[in-house]
C-alpha positions in Angstrom: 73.2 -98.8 -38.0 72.4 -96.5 -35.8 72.4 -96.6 -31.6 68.6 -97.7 -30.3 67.2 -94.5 -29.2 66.7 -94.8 -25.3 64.8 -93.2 -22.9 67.2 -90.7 -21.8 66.9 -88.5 -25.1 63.0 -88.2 -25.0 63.8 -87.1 -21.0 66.2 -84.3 -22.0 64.3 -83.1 -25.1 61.4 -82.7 -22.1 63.8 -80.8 -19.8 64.7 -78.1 -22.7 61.1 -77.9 -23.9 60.0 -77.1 -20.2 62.8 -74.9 -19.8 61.9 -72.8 -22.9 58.4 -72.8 -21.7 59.3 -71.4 -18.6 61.7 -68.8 -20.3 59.3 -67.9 -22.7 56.9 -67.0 -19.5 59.4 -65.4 -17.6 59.9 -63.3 -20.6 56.6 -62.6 -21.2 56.6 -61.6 -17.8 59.0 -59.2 -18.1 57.9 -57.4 -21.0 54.2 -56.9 -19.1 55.7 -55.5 -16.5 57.7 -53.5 -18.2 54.6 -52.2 -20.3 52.8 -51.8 -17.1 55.6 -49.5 -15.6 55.9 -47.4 -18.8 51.9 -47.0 -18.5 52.0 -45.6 -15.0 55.2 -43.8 -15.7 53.0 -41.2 -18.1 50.4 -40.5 -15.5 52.9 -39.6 -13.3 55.5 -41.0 -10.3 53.2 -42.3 -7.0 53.9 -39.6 -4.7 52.0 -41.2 -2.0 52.8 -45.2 0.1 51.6 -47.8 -1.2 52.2 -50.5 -4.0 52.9 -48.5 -8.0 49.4 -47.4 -9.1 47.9 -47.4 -5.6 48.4 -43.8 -5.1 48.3 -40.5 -5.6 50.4 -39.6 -9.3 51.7 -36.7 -10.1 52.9 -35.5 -13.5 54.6 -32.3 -13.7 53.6 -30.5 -17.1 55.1 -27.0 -15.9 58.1 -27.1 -13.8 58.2 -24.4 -11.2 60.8 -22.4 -9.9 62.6 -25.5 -7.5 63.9 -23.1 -5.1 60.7 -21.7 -3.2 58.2 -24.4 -1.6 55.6 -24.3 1.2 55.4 -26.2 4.4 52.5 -27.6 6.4 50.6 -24.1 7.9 51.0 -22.5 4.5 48.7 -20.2 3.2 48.9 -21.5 -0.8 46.9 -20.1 -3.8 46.2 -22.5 -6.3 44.4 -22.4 -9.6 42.9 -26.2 -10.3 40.3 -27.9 -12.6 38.7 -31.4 -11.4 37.8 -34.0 -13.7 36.0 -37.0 -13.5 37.1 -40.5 -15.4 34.8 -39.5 -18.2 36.7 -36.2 -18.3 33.7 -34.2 -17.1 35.0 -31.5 -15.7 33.2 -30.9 -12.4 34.8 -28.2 -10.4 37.8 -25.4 -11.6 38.6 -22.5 -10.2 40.3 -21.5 -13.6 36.6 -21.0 -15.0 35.4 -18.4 -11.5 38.9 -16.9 -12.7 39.8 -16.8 -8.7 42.1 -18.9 -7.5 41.4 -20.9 -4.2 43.4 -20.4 -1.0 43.8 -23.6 1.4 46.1 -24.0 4.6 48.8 -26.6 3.7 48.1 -29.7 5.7 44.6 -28.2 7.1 42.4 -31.2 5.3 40.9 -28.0 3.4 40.9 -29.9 -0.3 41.0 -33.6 -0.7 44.4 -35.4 0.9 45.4 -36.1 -2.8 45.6 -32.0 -3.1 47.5 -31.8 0.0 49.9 -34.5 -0.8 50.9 -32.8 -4.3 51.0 -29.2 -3.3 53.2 -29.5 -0.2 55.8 -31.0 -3.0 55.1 -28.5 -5.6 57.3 -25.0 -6.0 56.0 -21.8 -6.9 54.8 -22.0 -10.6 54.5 -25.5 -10.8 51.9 -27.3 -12.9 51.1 -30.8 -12.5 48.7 -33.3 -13.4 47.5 -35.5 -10.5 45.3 -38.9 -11.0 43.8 -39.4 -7.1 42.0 -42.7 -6.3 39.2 -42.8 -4.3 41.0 -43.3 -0.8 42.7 -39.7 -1.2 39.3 -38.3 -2.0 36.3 -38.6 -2.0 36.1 -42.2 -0.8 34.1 -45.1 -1.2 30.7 -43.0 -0.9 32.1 -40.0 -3.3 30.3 -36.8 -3.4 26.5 -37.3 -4.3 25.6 -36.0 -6.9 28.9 -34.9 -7.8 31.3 -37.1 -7.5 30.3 -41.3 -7.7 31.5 -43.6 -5.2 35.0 -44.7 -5.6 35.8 -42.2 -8.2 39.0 -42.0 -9.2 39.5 -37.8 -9.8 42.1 -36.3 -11.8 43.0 -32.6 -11.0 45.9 -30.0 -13.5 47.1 -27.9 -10.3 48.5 -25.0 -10.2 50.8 -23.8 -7.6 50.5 -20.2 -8.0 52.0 -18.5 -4.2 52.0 -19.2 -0.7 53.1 -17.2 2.3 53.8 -18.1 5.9 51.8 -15.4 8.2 53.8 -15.9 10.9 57.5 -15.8 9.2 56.1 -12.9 7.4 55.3 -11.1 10.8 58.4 -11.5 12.2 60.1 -10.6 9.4 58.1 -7.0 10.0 59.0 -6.8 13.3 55.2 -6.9 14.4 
């Protein structure tokens, strides 16, 4: 015959059926975050503090040169196109066919902008994704941009020069 069946066994078949539970989670977990991670990693690495997805991204779809980049006081030309998160496109600079000229660091474009280009080398092309808080903010651009838009830019990094290294390279 066999032994009575005592308490002990329905405790330990509890244990391992909480303990797959809890791997199964743990797992599931995992593999969300993992999902999550591969999500953000095609819009781009967070170039900017903050938590993964809290910043600006930027996704480089043309590398540049890698040897020649600006610096904060920077004249930079720059060819971009603004869209909203319904891909209307609401500004570009590629359809005036003029590029726009800011000073690196200046607050000229939105701090998203000035965050990307100051990592960018000549001939660069990226793709940014900027939340609100490096752009137009919680109140946007009426009527332009809505409040707490989140804007996505293609950027162009097209030159830059540096007046004053350029004048005393002249000798002037």
């Amino acid at each position: 015959m066999p032994a009575a069946a005592d308490g002990n066994d329905s405790d330990d078949d509890t244990k391992k059926l909480n303990e797959e539970i809890a791997n199964m989670a743990a797992l599931k977990k995992q593999k969300k975050e993992e999902e999550e991670a591969e999500r953000l990693s095609k819009l781009g690495t967070n170039i900017t503090s903050g938590g993964a997805g809290a910043g600006v991204l930027m996704l480089t779809t043309k590398p540049g040169d890698a040897t020649h980049f600006p610096k904060k006081g920077d004249t930079c030309r720059i060819h971009y196109v603004g869209t909203l998160e319904d891909n209307t496109i609401f500004d570009s600079s590629k359809a005036r066919q003029q590029a726009f000229s800011l000073v690196l660091g200046k607050g000229m474009v939105v701090r998203g902008i000035d965050e990307a280009v100051k990592l960018m080398s000549k001939g660069h092309v990226v793709k940014l994704t900027i939340p609100p808080m490096y752009a137009y903010g919680v109140n946007g651009y009426p009527p332009i941009i809505p409040a707490n838009a989140t804007l996505t830019f293609e950027v162009e990094l097209i030159s830059f020069s540096d007046f004053t290294r350029d004048k005393d390279e002249r000798g002037k």
